[in-house]
Residue frames as a rotation matrix with the C-alpha (Angstrom) as fourth column:
UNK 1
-0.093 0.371 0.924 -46.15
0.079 0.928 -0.365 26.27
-0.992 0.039 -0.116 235.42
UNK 2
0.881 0.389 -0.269 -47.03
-0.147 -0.315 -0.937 27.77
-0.450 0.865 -0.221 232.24
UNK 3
0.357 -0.934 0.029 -42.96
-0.792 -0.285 0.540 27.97
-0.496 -0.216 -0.841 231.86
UNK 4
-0.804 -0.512 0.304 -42.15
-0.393 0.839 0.376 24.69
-0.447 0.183 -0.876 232.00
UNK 5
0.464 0.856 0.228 -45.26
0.111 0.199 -0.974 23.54
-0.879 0.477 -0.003 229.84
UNK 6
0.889 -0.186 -0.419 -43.95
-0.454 -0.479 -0.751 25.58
-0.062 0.858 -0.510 227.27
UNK 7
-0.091 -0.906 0.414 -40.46
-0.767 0.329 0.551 24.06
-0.635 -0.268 -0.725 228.16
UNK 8
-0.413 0.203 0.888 -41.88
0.209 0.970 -0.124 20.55
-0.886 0.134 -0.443 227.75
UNK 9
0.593 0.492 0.638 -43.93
0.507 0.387 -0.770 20.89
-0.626 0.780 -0.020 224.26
UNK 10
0.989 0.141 0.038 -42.01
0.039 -0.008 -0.999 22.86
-0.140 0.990 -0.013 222.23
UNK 11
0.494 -0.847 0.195 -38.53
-0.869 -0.470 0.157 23.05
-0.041 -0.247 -0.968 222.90
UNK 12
-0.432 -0.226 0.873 -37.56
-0.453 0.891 0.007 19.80
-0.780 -0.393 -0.487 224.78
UNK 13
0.337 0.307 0.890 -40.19
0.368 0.827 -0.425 17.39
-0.867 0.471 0.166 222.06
UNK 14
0.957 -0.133 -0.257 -38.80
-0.287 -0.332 -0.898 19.64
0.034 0.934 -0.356 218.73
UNK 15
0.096 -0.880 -0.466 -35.24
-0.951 0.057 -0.304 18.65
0.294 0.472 -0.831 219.70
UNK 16
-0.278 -0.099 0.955 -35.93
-0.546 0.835 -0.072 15.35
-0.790 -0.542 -0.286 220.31
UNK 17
0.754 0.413 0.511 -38.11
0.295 0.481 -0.825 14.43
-0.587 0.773 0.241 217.26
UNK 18
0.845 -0.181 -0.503 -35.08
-0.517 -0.519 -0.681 16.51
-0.138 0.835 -0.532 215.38
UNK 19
-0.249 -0.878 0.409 -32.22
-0.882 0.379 0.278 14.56
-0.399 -0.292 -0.869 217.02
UNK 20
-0.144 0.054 0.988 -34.13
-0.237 0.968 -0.088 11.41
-0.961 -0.246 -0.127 216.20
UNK 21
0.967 0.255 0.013 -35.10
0.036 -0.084 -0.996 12.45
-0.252 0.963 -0.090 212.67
UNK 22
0.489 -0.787 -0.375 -31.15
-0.863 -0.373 -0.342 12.96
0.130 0.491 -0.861 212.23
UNK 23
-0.210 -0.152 0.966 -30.12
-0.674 0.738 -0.030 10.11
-0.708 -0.657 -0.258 213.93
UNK 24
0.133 0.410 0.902 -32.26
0.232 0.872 -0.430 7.96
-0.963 0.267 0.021 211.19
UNK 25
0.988 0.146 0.054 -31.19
0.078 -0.166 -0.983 9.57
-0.135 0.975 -0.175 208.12
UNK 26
0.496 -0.842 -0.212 -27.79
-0.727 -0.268 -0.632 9.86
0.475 0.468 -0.745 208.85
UNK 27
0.120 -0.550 -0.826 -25.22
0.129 0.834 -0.537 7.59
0.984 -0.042 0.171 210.32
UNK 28
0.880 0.349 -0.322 -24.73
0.379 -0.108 0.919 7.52
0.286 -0.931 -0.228 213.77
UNK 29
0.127 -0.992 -0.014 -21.07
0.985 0.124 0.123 8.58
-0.121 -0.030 0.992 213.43
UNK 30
-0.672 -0.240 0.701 -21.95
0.523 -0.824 0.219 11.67
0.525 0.514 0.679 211.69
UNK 31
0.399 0.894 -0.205 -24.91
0.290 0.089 0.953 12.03
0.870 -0.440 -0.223 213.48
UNK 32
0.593 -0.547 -0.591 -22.50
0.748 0.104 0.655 12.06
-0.297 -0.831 0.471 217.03
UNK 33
-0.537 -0.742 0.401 -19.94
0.783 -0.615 -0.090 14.86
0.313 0.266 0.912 215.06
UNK 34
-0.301 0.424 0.854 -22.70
0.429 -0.740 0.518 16.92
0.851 0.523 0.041 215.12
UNK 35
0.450 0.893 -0.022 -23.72
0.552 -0.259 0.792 16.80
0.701 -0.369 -0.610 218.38
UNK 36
-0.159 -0.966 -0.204 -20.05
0.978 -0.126 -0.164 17.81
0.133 -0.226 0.965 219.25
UNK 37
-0.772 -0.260 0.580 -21.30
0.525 -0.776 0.350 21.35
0.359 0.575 0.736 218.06
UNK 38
0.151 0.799 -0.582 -23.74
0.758 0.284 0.587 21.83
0.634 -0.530 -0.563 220.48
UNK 39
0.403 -0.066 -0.913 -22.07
0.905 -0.121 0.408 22.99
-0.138 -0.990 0.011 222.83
UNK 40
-0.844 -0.519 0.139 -20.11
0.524 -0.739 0.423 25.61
-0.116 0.430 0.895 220.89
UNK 41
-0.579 0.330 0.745 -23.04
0.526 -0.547 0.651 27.37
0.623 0.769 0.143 219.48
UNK 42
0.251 0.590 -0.768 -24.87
0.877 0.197 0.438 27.18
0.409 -0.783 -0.468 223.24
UNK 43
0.033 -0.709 -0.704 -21.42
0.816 -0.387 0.428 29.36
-0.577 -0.589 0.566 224.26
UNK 44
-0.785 -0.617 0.058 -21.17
0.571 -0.684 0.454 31.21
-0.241 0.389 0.889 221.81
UNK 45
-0.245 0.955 0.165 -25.15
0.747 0.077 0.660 32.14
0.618 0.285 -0.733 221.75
UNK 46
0.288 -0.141 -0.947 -25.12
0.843 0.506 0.181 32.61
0.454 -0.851 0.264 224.71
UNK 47
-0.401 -0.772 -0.493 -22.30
0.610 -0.626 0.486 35.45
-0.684 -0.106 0.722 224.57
UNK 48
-0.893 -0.090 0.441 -23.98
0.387 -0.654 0.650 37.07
0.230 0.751 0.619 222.00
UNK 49
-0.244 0.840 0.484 -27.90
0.161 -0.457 0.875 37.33
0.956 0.292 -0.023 222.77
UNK 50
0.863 0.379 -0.333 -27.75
0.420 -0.172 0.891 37.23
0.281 -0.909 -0.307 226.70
UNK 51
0.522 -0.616 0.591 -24.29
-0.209 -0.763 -0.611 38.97
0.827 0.195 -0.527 226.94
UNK 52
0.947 -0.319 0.026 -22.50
0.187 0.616 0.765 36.29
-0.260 -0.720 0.644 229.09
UNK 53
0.064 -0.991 0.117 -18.78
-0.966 -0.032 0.258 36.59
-0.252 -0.130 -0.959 229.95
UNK 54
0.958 0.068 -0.278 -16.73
-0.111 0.983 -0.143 33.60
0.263 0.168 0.950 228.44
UNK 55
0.255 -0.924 0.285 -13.34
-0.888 -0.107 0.448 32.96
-0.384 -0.367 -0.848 230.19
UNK 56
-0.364 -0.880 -0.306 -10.57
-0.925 0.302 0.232 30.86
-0.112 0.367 -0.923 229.86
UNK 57
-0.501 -0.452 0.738 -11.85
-0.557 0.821 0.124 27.99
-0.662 -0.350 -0.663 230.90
UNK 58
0.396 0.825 0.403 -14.71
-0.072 0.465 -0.882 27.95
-0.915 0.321 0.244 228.47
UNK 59
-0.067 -0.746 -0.663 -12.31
-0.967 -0.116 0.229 28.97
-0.247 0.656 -0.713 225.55
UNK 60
-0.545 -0.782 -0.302 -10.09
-0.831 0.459 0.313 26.11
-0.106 0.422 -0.900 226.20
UNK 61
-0.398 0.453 0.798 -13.13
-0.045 0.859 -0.510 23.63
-0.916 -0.238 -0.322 226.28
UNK 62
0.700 0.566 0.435 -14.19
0.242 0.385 -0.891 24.60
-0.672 0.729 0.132 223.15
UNK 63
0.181 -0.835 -0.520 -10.76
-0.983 -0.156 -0.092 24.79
-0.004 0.528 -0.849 221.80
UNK 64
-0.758 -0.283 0.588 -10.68
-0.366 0.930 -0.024 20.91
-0.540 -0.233 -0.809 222.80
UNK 65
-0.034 0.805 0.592 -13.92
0.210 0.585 -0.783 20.41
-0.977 0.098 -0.189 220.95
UNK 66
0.629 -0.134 -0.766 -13.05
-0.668 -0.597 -0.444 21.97
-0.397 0.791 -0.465 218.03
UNK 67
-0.132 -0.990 -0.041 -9.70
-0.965 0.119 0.235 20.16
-0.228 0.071 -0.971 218.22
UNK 68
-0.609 0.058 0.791 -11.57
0.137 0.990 0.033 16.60
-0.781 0.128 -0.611 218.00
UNK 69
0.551 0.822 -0.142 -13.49
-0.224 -0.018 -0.974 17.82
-0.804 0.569 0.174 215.29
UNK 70
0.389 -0.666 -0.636 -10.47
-0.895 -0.437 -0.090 18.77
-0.218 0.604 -0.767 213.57
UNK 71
-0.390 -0.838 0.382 -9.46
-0.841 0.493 0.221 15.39
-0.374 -0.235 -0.897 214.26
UNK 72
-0.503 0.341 0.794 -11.95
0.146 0.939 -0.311 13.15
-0.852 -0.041 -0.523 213.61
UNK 73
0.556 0.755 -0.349 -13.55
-0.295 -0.213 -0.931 14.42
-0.777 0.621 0.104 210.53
UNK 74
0.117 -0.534 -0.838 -10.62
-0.993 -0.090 -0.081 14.26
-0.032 0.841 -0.540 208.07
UNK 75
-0.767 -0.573 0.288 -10.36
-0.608 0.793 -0.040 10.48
-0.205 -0.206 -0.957 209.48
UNK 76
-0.306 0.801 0.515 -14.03
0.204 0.583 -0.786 9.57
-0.930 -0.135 -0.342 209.18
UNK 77
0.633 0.273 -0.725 -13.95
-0.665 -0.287 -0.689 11.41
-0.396 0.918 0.000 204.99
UNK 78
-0.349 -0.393 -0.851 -11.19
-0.818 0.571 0.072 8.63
0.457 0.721 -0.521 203.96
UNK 79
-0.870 -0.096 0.483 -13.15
-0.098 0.995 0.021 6.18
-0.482 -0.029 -0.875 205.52
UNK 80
0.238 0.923 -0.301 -16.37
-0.350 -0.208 -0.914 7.01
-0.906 0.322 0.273 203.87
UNK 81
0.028 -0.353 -0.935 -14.10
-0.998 -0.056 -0.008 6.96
-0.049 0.934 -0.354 199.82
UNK 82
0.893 0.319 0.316 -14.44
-0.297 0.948 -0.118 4.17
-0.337 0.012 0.941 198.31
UNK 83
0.086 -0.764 0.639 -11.68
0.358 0.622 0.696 1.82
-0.930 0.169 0.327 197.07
UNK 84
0.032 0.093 -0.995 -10.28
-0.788 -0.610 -0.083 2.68
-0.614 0.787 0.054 193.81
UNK 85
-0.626 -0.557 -0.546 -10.67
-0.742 0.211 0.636 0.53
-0.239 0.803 -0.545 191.11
């Protein structure tokens, strides 16, 4: 009980008030890139401080998330630029 207490106040309401605190200062586009990166750092945490195996399939999932980053960022910096002139 004590567990999930702790669960519930400080975890779970800090990334909620942070998500929403990002959310309102930034665009919701950019805002959404970010949360892309979630999951990477989760995996790759994960693998480092609890010494989880990561196999193929997780790889290629965050080889696909990567891959829309790659994609969508360079597309969402020339819309941001303004017009010239």
């Amino acid at each position: 009980m004590i567990a999930l207490v702790y669960l519930f106040l400080f975890p779970m309401s800090f990334c909620q008030w942070a998500y929403f605190k990002t959310v309102g200062l930034l665009p919701a586009s950019v805002a959404a890139i970010g949360t892309l990166m979630v999951p990477v750092i989760g995996v790759y945490s994960s693998h480092l401080i609890l010494d989880e195996n990561v196999g193929l399939s997780d790889l290629l999932a965050l080889l696909l998330v990567l891959s829309a980053l790659v994609l969508v960022i360079p597309a969402w910096r020339a819309s941001r630029r303004l017009p010239a002139g």
